[in-house]
C-alpha positions in Angstrom: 64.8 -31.5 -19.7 64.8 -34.6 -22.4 61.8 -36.4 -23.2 59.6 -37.9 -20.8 59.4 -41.8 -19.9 56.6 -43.2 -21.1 55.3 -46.4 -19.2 53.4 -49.4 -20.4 49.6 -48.7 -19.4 50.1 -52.1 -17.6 52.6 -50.6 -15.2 49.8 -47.4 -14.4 47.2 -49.4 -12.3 43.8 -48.3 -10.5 45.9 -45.8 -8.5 48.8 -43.8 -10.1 50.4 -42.0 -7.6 53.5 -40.5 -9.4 56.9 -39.6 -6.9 57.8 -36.4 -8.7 56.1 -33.7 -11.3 58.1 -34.6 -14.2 56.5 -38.5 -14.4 53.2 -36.8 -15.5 54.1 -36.1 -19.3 54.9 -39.4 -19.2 52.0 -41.1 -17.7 49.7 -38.8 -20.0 50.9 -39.8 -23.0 50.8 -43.7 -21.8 47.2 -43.1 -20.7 46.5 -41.0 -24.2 47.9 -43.9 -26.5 46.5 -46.9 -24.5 42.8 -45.3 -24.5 43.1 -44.8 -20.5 40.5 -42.7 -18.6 42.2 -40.3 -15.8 39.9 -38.7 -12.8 40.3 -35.4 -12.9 42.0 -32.5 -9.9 38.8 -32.4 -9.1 37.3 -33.5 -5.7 34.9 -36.5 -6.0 36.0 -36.9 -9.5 36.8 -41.3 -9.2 34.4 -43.5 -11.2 34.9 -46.4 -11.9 37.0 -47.5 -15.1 39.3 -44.4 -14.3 42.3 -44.7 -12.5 42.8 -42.5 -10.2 45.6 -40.0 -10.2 47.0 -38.9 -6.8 49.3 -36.6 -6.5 49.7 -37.0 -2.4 53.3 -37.4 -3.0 53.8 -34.5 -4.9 53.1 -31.9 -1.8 56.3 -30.0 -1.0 56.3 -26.3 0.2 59.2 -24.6 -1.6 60.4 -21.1 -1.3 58.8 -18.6 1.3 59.9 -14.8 0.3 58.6 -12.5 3.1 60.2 -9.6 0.9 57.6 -10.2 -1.6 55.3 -12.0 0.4 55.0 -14.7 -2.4 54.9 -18.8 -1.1 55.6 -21.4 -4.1 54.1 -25.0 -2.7 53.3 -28.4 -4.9 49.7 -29.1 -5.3 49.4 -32.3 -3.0 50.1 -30.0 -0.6 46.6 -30.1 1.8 45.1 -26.1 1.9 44.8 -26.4 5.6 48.4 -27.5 6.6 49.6 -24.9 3.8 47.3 -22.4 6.3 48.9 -23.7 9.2 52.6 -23.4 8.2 51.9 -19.6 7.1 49.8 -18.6 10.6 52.6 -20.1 12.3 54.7 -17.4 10.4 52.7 -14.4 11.1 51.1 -14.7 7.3 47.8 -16.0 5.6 46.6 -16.8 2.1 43.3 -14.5 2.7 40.2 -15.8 2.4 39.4 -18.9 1.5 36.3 -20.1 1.8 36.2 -23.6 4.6 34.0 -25.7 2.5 37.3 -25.6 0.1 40.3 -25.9 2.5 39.6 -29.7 2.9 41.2 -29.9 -0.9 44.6 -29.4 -1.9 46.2 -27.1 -3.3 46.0 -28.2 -7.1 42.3 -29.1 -6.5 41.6 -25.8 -5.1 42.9 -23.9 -7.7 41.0 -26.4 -10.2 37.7 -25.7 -9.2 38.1 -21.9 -7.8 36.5 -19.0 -9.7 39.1 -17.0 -10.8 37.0 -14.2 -9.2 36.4 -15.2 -5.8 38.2 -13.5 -3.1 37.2 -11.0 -0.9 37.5 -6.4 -0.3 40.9 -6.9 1.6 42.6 -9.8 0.0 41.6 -9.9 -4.0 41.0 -12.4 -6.3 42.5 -15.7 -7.0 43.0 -13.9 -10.4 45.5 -11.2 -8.5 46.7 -14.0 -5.8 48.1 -16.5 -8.1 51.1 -15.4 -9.6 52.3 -18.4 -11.3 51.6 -22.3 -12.3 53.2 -24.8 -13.3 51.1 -28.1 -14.6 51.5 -30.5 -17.5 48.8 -30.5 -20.5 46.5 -33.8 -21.2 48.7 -33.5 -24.4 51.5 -34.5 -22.6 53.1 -30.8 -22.8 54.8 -29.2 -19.6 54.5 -25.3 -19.1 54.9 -22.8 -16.5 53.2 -19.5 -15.8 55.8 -17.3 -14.0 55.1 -13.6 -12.8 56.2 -11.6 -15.7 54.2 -8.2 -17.1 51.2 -10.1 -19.6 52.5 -8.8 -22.8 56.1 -9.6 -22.3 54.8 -13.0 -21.2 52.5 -13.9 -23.7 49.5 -15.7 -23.8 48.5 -16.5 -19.9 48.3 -20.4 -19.5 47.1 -20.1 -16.1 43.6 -20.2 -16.7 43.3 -22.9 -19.1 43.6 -24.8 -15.4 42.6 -22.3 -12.9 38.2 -23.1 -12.6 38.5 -25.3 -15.3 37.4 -28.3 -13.5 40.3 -30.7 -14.1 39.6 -31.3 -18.2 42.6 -29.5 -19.8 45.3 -31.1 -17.5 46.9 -31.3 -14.1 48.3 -28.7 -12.2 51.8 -30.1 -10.5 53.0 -26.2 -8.2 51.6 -22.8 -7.9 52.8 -19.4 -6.5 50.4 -17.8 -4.5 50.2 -14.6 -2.6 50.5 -14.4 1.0 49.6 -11.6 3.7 50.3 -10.7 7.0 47.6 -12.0 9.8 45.7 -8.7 10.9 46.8 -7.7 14.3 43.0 -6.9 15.1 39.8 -8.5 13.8 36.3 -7.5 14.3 33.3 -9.7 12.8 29.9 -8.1 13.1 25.9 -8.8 11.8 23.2 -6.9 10.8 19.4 -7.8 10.1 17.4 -6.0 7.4 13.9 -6.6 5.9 15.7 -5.8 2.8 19.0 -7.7 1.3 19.5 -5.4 -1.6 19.7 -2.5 1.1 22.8 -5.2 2.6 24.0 -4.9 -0.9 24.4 -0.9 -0.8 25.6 -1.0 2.4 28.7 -2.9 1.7 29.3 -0.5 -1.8 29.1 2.2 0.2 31.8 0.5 2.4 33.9 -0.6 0.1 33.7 3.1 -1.7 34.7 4.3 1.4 37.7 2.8 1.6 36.9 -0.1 4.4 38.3 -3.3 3.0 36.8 -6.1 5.0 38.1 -9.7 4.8 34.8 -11.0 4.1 31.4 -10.5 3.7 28.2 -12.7 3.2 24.7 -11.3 2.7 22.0 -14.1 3.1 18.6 -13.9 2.2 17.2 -16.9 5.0 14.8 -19.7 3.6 11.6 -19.0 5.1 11.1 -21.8 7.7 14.9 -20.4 9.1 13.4 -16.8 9.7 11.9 -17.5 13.0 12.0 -14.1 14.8 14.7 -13.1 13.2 15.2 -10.5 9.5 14.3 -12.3 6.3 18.4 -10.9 5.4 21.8 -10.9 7.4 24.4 -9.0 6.4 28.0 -10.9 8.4 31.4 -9.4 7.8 35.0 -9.6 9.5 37.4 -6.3 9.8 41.2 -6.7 9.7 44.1 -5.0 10.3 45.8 -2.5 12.3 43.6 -1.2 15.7 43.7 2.1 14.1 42.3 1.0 10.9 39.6 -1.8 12.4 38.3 1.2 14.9 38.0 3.7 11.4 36.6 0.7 9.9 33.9 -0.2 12.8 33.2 3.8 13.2 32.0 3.9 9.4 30.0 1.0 9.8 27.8 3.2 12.3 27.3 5.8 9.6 26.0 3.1 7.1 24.1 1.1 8.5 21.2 2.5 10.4 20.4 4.9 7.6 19.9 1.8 5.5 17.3 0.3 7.9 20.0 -2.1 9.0 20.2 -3.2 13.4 22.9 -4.7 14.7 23.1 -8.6 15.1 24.8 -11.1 17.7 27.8 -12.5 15.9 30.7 -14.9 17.5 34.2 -15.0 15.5 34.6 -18.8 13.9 37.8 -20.0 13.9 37.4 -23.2 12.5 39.2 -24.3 9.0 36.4 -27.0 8.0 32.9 -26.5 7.1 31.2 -28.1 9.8 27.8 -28.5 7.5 27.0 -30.2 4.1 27.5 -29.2 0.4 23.9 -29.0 -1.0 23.1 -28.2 -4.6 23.6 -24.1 -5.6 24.4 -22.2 -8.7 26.4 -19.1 -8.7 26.6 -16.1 -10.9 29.2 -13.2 -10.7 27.0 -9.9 -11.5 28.3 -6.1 -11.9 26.7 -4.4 -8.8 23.3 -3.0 -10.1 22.3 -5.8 -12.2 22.8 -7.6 -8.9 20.8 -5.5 -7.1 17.9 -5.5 -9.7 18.1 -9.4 -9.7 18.3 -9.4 -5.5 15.4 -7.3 -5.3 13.4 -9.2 -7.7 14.0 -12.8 -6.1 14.0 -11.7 -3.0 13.2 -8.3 -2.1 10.6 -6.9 0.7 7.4 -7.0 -1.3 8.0 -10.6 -2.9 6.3 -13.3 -1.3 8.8 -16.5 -0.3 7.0 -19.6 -0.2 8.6 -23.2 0.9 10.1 -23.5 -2.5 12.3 -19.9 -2.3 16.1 -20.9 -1.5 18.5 -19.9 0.5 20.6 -17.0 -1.1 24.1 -15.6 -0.3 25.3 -12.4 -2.3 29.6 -12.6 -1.3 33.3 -12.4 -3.3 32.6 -8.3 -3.2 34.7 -6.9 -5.1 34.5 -2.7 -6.2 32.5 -3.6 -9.3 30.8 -6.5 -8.0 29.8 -9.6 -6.0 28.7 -13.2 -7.2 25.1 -14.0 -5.8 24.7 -17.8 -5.2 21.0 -19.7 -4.9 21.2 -22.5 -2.4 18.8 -25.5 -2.3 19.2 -26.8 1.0 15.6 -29.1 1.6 13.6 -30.9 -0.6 11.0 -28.9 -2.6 13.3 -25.9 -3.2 13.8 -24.0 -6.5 15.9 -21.8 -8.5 14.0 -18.7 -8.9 13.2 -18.2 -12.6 14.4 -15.0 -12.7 17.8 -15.9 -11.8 17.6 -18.5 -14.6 16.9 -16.3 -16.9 20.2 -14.0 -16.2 22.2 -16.9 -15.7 21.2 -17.8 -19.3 21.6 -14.6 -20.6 25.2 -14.6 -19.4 26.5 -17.5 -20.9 28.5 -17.5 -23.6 28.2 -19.8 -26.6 30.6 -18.9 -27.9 33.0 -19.0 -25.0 31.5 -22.2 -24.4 32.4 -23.4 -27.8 36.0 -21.8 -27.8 36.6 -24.0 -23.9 35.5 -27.3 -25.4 37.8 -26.4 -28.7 40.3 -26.0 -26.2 40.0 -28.9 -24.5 40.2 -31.2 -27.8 43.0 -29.7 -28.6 45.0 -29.8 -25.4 43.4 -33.9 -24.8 43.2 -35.1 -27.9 43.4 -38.9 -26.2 40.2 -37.7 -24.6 42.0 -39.4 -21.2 40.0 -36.5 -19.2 37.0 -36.0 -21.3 33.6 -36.9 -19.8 30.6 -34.8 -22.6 30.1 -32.0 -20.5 32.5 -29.8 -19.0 32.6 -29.4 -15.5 30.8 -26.7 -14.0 31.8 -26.2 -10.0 
């Protein structure tokens, strides 16, 4: 491939907006030896003395297999007209959540969990099957589908969820499925969220697969006459498997203390509300459900200060609960402080930021802290 061009930091400007993934090697190491700042792939990431890097131009789709249902697009690429070109082929990338499918595809995959996803489609983790990007270093790579140990250490996830600060992510591979044929959403109410909880285990044991699923535990001035907890969730697939699907859902839920809930499909690809402040914690199922019940069960009493709290990414070991501080005056519950402190890592934390030195030594990404979406 021969070594990159390196420009003058003069030539870069307030706006780089490179014409091809190859010019990034280059413009790192011009930004890393002329003490430049870069934003990050991040959304909302321009300050001022950065200039900004846009990758706009850099937003080809490539190949399509429909053998292995595998799509390889550039990461300018917008997530909604990436949606858009697959629906209009019979095929989806799964869920996504619509707050996140304003960004494109390289900021997606830059502030993603590796562990959201949803029952049906799996994890970001399982759905992206390769990466290309270049380094802050400089240093190009690519992450290609390939069995792990004949592969070698897996580069992906020094960019997937890590916020922009290692380097930039120029293509991806990604999983694609087949648009259900059939889709059912439905809503329950319960006194009870952790009951919501055990309902969609016992689902998910069960062998029904839903898109996805949200359990919220309603703020207190939105409870009106409704339950303090909605469980929503969307079937897919085959009529045959929806109807199995929506005939095991009977089963579950009224034993649980769970009644049936007016629900209206939502097609739209944008989140039609604002981001507010929230912190999210990925839990094994019962240490979820003893943290649920303790924030927000029955017998605990939710003054104007208890948030707004969504249990969803289910997966067969687990969900991620997520506390969300939509009005003034609201707090994250201590106990969910404590657990989110008792799960961080140190020494992970220690080993990322070592990481980060070493792969941005020029510091052209660096900020202090490490971004935490």
């Amino acid at each position: 491939m021969g070594s990159p061009v390196v420009p003058e930091v003069s030539e870069l400007g307030a706006e780089i907006v490179p014409d091809y993934p190859n010019e990034l090697a280059g413009i790192m190491m011009a930004a890393a030896a002329g003490g430049l700042k870069l934003t990050r792939q991040v959304p909302g990431s321009a300050t001022a003395g950065r200039s900004r890097l846009n990758l706009a131009r850099i937003d080809q789709i490539g190949n399509l297999d429909t053998v292995s249902r595998t799509i390889t697009v550039q990461a300018g690429l917008p997530m909604t007209l990436l949606e858009n070109y697959l629906q209009e082929k019979g095929l989806t990338l799964g869920f996504i959540p619509r707050h996140l499918m304003g960004l494109n595809v390289g900021e997606y995959l830059s502030v993603v969990s590796p562990c959201h996803g949803s029952p049906r489609f799996g994890t970001v983790r399982q759905n992206c099957l390769g990466l290309e990007g270049c380094f802050a270093d400089g240093t190009v790579f690519s992450s290609r589908t390939a069995p792990r140990r004949a592969a070698g250490p897996d580069l992906r996830f020094c960019l997937i969820g890590a916020g922009g600060v290692n380097g930039v992510i120029t293509s991806a591979t990604l999983r694609v499925f087949p648009v259900p044929a059939v889709r059912e959403a439905v809503a329950f109410g319960t006194s009870d969220p952790v009951a919501a909880v055990a309902a969609v285990r016992t689902l998910i044991q069960r062998g029904v697969r839903p898109e996805w699923v949200l359990v919220v535990t309603r703020a207190p001035g939105d409870i009106g006459s409704r339950k303090p907890a909605r469980l929503a969730l969307q079937l897919g697939g085959d009529r045959q498997e929806v109807g199995r699907g929506l005939e095991v859902l009977d089963t579950v839920m009224e034993p649980l203390g769970l009644s049936r809930e007016p629900v209206s499909p939502d097609l739209r690809l944008h989140a039609s509300v604002e981001l507010h402040e929230a912190r999210e914690l990925f839990l094994e199922t019962g240490p979820l459900m003893t943290l649920l019940g303790e924030i927000a069960g029955p017998g605990v009493p939710r003054g104007p200060e208890a948030p707004e709290i969504h249990v969803t990414y289910f997966c067969s070991h687990g969900a991620t609960i997520r506390v969300l501080l939509r009005e003034p005056g609201q707090a994250i519950p201590a106990a969910f402080l404590r657990e989110y402190a008792a799960h961080a890592s140190p020494i992970l934390d220690r080993l990322g930021r070592k990481l980060s030195e070493r792969l941005d030594p020029g510091g052209i990404f660096a900020e202090g802290e490490k971004y935490d979406g």
